[in-house]
N, C-alpha and C positions, 0 to 999 in steps of 0.2 A: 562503571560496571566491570567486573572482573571476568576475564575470561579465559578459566582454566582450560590447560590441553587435555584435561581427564573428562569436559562435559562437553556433550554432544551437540554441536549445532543444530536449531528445526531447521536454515535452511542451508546449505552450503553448494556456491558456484565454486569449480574449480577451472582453472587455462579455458575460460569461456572466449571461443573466439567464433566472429561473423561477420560476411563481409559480402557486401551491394557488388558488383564486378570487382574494379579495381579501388574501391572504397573499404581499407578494412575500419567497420567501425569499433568492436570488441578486438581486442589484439592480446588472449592470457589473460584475461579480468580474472580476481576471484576475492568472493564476497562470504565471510557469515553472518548468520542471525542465529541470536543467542536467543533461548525461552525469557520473553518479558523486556524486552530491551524496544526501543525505537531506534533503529538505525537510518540516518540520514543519507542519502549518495547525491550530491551534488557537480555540477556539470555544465561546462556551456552547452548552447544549444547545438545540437549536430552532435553531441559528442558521444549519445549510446545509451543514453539511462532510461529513454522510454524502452531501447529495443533490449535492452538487456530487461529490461521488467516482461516483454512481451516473449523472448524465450525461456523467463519464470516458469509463465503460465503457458506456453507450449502454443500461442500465437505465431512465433517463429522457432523453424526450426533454428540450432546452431549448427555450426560449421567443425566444431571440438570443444572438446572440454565435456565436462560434468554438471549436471545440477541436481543434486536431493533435498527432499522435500519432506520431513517428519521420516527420514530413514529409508525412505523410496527413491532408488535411481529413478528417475522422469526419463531415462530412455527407452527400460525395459519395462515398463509399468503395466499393468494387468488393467482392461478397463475397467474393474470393481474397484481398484486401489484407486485410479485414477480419479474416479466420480465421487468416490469416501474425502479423497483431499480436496477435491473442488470446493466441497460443505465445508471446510475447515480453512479455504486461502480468502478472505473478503478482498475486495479489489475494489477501490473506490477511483472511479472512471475523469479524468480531467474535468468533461463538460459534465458530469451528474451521470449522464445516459438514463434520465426518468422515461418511459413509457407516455409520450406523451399523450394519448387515448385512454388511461387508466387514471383512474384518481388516485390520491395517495394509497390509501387503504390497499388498492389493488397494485400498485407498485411493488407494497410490502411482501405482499399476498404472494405473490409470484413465486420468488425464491421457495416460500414452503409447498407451494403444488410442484414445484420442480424435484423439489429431494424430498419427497416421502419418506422413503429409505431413514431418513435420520430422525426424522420427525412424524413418524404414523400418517395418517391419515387425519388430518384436523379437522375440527368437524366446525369449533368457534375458533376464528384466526385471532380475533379481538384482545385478548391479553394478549396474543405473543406481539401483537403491531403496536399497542399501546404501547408497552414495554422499550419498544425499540425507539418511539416516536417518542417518550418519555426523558430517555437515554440524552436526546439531542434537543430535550426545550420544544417540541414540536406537537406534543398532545391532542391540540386545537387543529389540528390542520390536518387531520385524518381524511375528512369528507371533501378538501379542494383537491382541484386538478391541478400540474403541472404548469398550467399557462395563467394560472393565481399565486404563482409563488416566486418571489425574489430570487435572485441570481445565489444569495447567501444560504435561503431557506431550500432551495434545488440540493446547493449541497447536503447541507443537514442531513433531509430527508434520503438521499444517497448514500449516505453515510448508515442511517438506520437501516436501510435496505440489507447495507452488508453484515451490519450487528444481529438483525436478527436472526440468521442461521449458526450463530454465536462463533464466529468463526476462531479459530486459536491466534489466526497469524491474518494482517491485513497489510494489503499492497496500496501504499497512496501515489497516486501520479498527478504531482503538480498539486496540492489541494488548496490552495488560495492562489494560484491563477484567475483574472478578472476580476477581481471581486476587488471592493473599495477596503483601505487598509483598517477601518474597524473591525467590518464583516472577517475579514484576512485574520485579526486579533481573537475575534471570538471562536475560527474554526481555529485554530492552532491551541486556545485555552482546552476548546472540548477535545480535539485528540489527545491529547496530554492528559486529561480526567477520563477520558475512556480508556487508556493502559492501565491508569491507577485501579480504574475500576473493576475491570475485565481482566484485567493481567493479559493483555493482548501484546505478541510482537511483530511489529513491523518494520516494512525498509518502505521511506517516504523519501520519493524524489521530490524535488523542490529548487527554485530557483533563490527563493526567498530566505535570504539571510536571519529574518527576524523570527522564520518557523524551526530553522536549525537551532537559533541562540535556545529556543526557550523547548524544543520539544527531545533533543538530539542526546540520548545518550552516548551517542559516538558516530560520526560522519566516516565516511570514504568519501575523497577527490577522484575523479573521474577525470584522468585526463591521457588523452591520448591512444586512448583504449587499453589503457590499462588502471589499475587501484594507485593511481599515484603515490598517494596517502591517505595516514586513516589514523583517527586518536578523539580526541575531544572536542570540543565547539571552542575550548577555550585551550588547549592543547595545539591545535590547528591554526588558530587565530593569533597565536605569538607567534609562528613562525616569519623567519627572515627569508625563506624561499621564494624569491620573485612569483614565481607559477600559484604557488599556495595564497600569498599574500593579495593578487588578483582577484580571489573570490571574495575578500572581507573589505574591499575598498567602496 
């Protein structure tokens, strides 16, 4: 994907730094997202990628640096602005984060009694959950709970959650962690058919070589707290760089 300096990043971190005492884990990180791209950031673990996703979304503060978000500094943010882009960042949570008290249907549901604002006051939720449930092969499974659903099917379904407030831009953290490497195969197929689909862009963090090969139109290394390196799955993956070459063994 090409990435002129004439077109405006949706998301762009700049000298993102943040640090536990004497633990700096972000040290000048900076990251963009292009409209429509999947960006991959991979990382050992300890090394930054959930907390840099959690000063994203304003979970943690940062310590310096910048982060905008559809052309909104996230420092100075007005809370209309900030609740407008809430509906627009989908976040799909490591463990699913389903409700577990709700059935599907009401999992779905949730999100739209939350942002009225974008979506009226709905009076039948039923096409817009179908649609979502649709989205991810999930149809049939409107009426079960949480504690009838597979580890694979949690995600799915989590995954709909965040499609259906149509969101522009989606944050994935880890999204085949645990799961058995089929399950692993099928969510990594459906993210990649939901950009096509939606023309959604995201930054997916991932540990998982085989989600980067097939979903990644451009990675960042993560290392040391800073953007190591950044190019292609297959760009990155010739490299002779010791540090680089670690990730693809």
């Amino acid at each position: 994907m090409k990435n002129s300096s004439a077109i405006q990043p949706i998301i762009q971190i700049k000298d993102l730094c943040k640090s536990f005492g004497a633990n700096h884990v972000l040290d000048g990180f900076h990251l963009s997202l292009y409209e429509g791209e999947n960006l991959v950031v991979m990382g050992k673990s300890g090394s930054g990628k959930s907390v840099m996703i959690k000063c994203l979304i304003g979970l943690e503060e940062i310590d310096r640096g910048s982060i905008t978000i559809m052309d909104k500094d996230m420092a100075n943010i007005s809370p209309d602005d900030l609740n407008e882009i809430r509906t627009e960042v989908g976040f799909l949570f490591q463990g699913s984060a389903l409700y577990d008290s709700m059935s599907v249907r009401e999992n779905l549901e949730f999100p739209l009694r939350r942002h009225t604002k974008k979506f009226g006051q709905v009076k039948d939720t039923t096409p817009l959950v179908l649609e979502a449930l649709k989205s991810v092969g999930l149809e049939n499974a409107i009426n079960l709970m949480p504690s009838e659903l597979s580890g694979g099917m949690k995600r799915r379904i989590a995954l709909a959650r965040t499609l259906i407030l149509k969101p522009k831009i989606i944050l994935y953290d880890e999204p085949t962690t645990g799961l058995d490497p089929i399950t692993s195969k099928e969510i990594i197929l459906l993210m990649k058919s939901i950009q096509e689909k939606y023309k959604t862009s995201s930054i997916i963090i991932t540990h998982d070589i085989d989600c980067a090969r097939v979903v990644a139109n451009r990675m960042i290394l993560l290392i040391d707290g800073i953007n190591y390196a950044e190019g292609t799955f297959q760009e990155l993956s010739s490299s002779t760089d010791p540090k680089i070459e670690a990730f693809f063994k």
